[in-house]
VOSEDO-844457 format. One record per residue: residue in one letter; x, y, z of N, C-alpha, C in turn. Coordinates in pm, whole numbers, plus 50000, padded with zeros to 5 digits. Layout:
<tortis>
AXYZXYZXYZ;...
</tortis>
This chain:
<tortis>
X226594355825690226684369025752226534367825904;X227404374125956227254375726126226284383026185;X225844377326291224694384726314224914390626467;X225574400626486225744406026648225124413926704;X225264415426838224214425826895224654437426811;X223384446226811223204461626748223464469126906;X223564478926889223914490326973222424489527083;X221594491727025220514488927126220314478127177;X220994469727128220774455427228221844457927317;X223024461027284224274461427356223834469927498;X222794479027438222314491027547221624484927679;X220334477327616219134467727652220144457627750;X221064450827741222024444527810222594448427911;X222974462227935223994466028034222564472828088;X221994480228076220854482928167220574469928254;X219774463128134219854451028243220564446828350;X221584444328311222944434728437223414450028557;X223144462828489223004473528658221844475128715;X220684471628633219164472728757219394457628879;X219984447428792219654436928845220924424728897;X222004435928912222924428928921223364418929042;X222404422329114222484409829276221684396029221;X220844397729116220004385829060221144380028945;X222144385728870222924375528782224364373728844;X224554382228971226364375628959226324366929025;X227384356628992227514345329071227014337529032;X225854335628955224374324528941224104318528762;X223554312328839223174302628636221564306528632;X221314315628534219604317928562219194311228398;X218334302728446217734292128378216554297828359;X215764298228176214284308428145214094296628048;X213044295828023211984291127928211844303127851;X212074310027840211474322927740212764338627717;X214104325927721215254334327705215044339127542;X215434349227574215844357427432217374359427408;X217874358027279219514362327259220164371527340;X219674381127403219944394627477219864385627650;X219224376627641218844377127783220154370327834;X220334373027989221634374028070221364357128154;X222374349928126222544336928178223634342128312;X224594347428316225204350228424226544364428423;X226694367928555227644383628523228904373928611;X229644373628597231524369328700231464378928813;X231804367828876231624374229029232954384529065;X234254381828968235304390528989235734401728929;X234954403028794234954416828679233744417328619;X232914410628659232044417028644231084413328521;X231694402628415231424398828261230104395028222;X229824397428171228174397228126228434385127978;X227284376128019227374364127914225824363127911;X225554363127824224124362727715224054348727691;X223054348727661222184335927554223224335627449;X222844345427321223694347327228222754340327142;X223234339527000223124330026906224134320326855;X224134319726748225114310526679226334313226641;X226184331226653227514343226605228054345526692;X227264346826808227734357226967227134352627050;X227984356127159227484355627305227634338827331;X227404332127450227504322027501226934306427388;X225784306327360225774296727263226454300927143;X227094310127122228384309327020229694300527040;X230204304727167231474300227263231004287127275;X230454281127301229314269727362229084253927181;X228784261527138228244257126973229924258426911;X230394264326908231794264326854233194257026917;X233224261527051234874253627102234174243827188;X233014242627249233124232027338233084213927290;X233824211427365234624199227346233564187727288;X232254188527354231574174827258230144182627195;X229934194927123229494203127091228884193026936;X227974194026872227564184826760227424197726615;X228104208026648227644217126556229084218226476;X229334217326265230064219926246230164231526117;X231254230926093231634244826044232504241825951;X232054246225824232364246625675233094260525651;X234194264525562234284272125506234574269425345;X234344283625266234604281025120235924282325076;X236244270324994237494266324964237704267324765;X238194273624700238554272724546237824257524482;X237964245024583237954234724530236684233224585;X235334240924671234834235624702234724241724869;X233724231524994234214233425114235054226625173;X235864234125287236684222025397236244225725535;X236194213725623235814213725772236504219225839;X236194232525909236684239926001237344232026130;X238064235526169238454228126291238664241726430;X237884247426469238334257226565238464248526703;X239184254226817239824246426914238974249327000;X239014237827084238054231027179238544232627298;X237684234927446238344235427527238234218927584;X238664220227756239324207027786237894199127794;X237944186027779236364176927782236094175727912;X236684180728024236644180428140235664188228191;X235834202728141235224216528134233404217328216;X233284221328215232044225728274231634240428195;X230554237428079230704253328005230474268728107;X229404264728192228464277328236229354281028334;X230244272628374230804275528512232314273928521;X233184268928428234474269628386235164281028273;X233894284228247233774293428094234224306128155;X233534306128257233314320328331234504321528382;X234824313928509236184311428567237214320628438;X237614314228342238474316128270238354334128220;X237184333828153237144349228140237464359228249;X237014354628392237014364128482238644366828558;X238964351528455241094354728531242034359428443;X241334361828255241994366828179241424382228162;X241094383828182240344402628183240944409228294;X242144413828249242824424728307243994432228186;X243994446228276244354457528159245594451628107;X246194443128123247744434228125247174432028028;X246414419528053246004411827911245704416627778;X245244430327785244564436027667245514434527560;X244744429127423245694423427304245414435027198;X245804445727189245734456727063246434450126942;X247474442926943248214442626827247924430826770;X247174422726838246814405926698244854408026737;X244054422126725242964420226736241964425726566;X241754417126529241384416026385240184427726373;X239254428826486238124441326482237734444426615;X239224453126586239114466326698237964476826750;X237504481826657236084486526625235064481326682;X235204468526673233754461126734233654455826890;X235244449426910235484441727019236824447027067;X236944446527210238274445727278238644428827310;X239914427827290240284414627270241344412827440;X241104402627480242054405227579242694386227572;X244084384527618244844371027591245714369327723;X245354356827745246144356127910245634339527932;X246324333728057246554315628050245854321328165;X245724306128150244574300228316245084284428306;X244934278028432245354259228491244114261728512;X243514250628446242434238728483242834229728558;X242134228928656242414218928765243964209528791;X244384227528823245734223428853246994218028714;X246284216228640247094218028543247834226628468;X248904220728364249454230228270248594247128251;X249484253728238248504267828215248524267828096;X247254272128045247364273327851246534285327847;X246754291227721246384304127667244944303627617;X244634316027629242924320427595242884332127563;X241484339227501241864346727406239294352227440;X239654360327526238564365327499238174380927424;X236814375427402236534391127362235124393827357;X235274409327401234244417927423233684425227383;X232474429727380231824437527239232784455427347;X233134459727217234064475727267233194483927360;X234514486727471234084492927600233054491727673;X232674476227669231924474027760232164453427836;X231734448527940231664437627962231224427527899;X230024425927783229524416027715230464410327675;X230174397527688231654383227628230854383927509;X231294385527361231104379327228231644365127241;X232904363727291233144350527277234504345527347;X234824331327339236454328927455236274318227347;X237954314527389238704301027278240244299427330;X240154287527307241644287327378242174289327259;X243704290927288244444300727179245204282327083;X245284270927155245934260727066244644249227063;X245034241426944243754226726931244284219927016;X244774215927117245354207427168244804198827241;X243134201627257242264191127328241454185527170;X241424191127053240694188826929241014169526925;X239484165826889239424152526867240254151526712;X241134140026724241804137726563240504129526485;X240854132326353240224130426298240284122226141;X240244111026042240794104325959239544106825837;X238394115325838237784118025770237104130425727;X237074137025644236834148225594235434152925580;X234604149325724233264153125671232974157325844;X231774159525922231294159926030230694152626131;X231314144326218230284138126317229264138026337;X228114130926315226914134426376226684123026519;X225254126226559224754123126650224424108226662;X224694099926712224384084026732223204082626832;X222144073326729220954065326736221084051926774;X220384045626855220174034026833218694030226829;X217904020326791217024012826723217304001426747;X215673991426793215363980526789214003978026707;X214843970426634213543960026544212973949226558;X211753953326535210833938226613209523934526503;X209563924826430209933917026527210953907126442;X212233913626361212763909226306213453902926421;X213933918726555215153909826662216393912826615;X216423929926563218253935126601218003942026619;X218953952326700219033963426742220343970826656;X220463982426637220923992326518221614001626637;X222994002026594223474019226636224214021126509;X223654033726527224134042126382225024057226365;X225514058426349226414070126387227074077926203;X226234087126159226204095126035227614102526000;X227844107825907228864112525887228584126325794;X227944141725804227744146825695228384156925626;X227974159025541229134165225444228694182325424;X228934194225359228724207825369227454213425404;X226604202225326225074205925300224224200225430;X225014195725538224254185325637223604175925617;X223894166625493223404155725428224384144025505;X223884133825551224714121125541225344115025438;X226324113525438226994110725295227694095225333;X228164094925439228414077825508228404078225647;X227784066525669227584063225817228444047325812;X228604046826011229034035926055227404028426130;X227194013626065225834010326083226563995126174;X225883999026349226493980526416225393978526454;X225143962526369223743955626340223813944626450;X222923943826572223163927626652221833922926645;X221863910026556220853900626519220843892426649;X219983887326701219803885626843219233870626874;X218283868726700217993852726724219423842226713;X220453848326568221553843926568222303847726617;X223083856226716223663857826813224903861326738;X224663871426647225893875026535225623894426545;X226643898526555226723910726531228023916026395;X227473922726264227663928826208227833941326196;X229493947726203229783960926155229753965025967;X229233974325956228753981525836229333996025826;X229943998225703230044011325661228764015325543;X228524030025568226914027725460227794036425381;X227204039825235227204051025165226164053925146;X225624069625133224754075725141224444085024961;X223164086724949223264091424814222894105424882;X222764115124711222774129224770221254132024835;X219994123624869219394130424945219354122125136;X220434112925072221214109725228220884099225270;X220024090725233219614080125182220614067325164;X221114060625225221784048525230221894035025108;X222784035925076223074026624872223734017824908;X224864019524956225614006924931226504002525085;X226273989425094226413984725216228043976625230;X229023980625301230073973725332230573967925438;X230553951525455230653947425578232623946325632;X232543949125768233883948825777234063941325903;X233253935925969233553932826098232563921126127;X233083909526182231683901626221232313888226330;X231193890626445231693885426571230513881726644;X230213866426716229543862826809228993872126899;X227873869826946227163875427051226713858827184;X226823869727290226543861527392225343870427488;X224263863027392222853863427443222043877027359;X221533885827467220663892827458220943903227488;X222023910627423223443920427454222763933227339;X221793942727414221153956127370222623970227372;X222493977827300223283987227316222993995327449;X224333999927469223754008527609224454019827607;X224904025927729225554038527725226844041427694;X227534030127723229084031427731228984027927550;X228454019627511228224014527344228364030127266;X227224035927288227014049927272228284062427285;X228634063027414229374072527438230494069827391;X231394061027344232004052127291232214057727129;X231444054027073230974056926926230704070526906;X230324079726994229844092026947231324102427020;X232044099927145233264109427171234554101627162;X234474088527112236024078827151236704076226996;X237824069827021238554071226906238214058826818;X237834067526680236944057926580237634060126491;X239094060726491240134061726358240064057426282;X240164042526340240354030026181238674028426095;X237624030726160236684034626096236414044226001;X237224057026029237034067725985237924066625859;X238884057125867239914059125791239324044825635;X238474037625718237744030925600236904040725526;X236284050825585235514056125529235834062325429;X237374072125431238024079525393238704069725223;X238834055125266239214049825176238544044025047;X236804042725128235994038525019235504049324970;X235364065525020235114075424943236294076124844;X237454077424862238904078624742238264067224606;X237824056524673237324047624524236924050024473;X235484055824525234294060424455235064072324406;X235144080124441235974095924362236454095724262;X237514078524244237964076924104237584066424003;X235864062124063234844053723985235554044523992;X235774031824097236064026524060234724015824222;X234284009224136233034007324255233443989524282;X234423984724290234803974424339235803977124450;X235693971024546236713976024636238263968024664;X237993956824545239633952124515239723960324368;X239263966124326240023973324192241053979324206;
</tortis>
């Protein structure tokens, strides 16, 4: 169930951003003790009011949903079950607090206003119009506003065309690394989970450090996520005392991990049709 501002918050909001509107336009106001209602910033050119929000609305909606390396995903119910949402991402270039805005404040005009593809009229005015990112191609966007007033519910570009591809049917998670001592490897681990936010398979790269051997691993995970069965696919010399670092990391958690993904994809099809040898 969605959870959006009520009318008195909607109220509580615009009071706000006219007592105090020389303190939010223009500016990023940073609180320790923000509330969903509370005002992160107003557009210096129309004026747009962007909230905290939650998970439904307002800025950590827009934020948690299209932005480009965002860790939050999204299931819907399918006859057979769930499938992974894919809503579109803006560019990885982006800057949320401050590109976000840009964009809303150049598509909000009475031109733009979209009456005829706006699903809840009632609730929100929808407005659709392009913007160039740094000089680039112009591409389409698609904001909207809680009705007759400035609050952003939310922005999205209108195509996936920055969306990371993808060769597996489950959700990215967050990559760890770990050192063990005093065995002497260090672990990056990078999860994979499935509707319930369970790990269901991870990619596990093991560098043993006395033998100077590094091992790639696909895990399978049981249903309380818990790691069973171990598949090695990769194995290559080390030269020395070679710790994971950032680029290792950033690498593994936003870069293209196809052929991984696509093992993954292949030893789940086995298991699916019991068949637990992987030359069967």
């Amino acid at each position: 169930m969605e959870i959006l501002f009520t009318k008195a918050q909607i109220t509580a909001i615009e009071e706000e951003a006219s007592s105090n509107l020389a303190f939010y336009l223009d500016t990023r106001v940073i609180s320790g003790e923000a509330t969903e209602i509370s005002i992160l910033t107003i557009s210096e050119k129309h004026q747009l009011i962007f909230t905290e929000g939650n998970t439904h609305t307002g800025f950590r909606h827009l934020k948690d949903r299209h932005a480009q390396f965002s860790y939050e995903h999204y299931w819907q119910k399918t006859p057979d079950g769930y499938r992974l949402d894919a809503p579109s991402k803006f560019h990885p270039g982006m800057m949320p607090i401050i590109d976000y805005v840009k964009i809303a404040d150049t598509i909000f005009l009475p031109e733009n206003k979209n009456v005829t593809k706006n699903n809840h009229p009632d609730q929100f005015d929808k407005y659709s119009g392009t913007y160039s990112y740094q000089s680039g191609p112009d591409e389409k966007y698609h904001l909207l506003t809680y009705k007759d007033t400035r609050i952003v519910h939310t922005l999205f570009p209108d195509k996936k065309r920055h969306n990371r591809k993808s060769r597996v049917k489950l959700g990215r998670g967050v990559v760890t690394t770990s050192f063990k001592f005093p065995e002497g490897h260090n672990d990056l681990v990078l999860p994979y989970t499935d509707s319930s936010g369970k790990t269901a398979y991870s990619i596990l790269i093991r560098r043993y450090f006395p033998q100077e051997i590094e091992h790639r691993f696909i895990q399978k995970h049981d249903n309380t996520g818990e790691p069973t069965d171990l598949f090695l696919i990769y194995e290559s010399q080390l030269s020395g005392f070679e710790r994971f670092d950032h680029e290792d990391t950033n690498y593994f958690q936003h870069g293209d991990i196809s052929e991984y993904e696509q093992l993954i994809s292949e030893i789940d099809q086995i298991y699916k049709q019991g068949k637990w040898a992987m030359n069967d």
